[in-house]
C-alpha positions as CSV (number, residue, x, y, z in Angstrom):
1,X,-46.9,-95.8,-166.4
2,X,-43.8,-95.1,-168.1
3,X,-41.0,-96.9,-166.6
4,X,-38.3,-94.8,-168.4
5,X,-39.4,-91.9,-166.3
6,X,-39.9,-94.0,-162.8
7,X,-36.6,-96.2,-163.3
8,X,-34.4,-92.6,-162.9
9,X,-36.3,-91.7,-159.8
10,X,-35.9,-94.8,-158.1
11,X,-32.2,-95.1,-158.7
12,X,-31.8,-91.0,-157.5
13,X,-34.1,-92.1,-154.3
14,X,-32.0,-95.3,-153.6
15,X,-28.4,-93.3,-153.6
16,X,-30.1,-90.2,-151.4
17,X,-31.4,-93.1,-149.0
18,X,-27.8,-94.6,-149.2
19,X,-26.3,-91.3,-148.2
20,X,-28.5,-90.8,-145.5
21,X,-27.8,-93.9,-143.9
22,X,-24.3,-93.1,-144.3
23,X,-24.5,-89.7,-143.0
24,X,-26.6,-91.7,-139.9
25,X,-23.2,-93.9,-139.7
26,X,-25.4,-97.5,-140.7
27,X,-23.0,-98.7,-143.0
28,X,-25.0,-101.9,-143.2
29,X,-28.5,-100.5,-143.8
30,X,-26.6,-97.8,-146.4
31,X,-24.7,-100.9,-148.6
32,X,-28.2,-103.2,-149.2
33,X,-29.2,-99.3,-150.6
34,X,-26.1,-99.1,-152.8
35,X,-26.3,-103.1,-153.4
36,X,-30.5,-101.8,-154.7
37,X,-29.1,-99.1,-156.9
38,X,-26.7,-101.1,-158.7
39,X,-29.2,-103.4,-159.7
40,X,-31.1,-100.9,-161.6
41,X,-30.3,-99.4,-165.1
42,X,-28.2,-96.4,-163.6
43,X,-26.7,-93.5,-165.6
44,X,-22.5,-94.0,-166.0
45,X,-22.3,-91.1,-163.6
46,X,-24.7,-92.7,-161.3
47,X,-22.9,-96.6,-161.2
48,X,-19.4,-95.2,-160.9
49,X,-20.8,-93.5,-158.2
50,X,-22.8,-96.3,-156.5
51,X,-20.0,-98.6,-157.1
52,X,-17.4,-96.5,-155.8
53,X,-19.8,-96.6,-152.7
54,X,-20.1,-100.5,-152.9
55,X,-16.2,-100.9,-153.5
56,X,-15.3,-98.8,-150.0
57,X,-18.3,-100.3,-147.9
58,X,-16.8,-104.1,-148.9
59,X,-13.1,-102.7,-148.3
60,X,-14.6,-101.6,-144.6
61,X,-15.8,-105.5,-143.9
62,X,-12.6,-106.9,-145.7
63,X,-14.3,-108.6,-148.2
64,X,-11.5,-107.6,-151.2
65,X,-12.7,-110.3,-154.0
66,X,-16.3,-107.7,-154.0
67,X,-14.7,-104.6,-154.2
68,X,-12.4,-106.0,-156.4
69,X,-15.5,-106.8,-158.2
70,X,-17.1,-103.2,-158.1
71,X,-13.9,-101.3,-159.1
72,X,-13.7,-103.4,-161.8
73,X,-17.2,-102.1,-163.1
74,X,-15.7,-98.4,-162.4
75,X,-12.7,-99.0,-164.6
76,X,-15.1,-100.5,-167.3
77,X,-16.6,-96.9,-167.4
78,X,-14.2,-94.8,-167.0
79,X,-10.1,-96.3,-167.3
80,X,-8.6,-93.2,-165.6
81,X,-10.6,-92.8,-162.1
82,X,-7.8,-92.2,-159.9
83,X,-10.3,-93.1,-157.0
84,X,-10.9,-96.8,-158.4
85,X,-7.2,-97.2,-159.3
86,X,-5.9,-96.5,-155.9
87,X,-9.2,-98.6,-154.1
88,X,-8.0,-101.3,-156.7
89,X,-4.5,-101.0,-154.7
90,X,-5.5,-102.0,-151.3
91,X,-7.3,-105.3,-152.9
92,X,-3.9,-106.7,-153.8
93,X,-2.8,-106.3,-150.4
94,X,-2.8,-109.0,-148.0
């Protein structure tokens, strides 16, 4: 079995099952989804995304140090996502 071709599959079904969940309004059940994705080797496109995901769901349940944490991985990757910057705003806030 070659795990280079299973490893993208998994992380594509792990972010569709996230969005479900999400789209079914269970935030919980949707961030251990996002929490499974980011834990696997993920394209940059794919962990911004994930992360991004992570960063709002730990915003939601006020829990700024791990989104903090997340948008910190997003501005690793990509410096200029406007999205991160402003997340990255309201974990300053107190």
């Amino acid at each position: 079995l070659d795990m280079d071709l299973v490893v993208p599959l998994v992380s594509e079904w792990r972010i569709d099952r996230a969005k479900l969940l999400e789209a079914m309004d269970d935030e919980e059940a949707a961030r251990v989804q996002w929490l499974l994705a980011s834990e696997l080797k993920l394209e940059p496109t794919q962990e911004i995304e994930v992360r991004l995901a992570l960063a709002k769901s730990f915003l939601a349940l006020g829990d700024k140090d791990e989104a903090a944490y997340h948008l910190t991985r997003v501005l690793d990757l990509d410096p200029k996502n406007a999205e991160a910057r402003e997340l990255m705003k309201l974990t300053d806030e107190d």
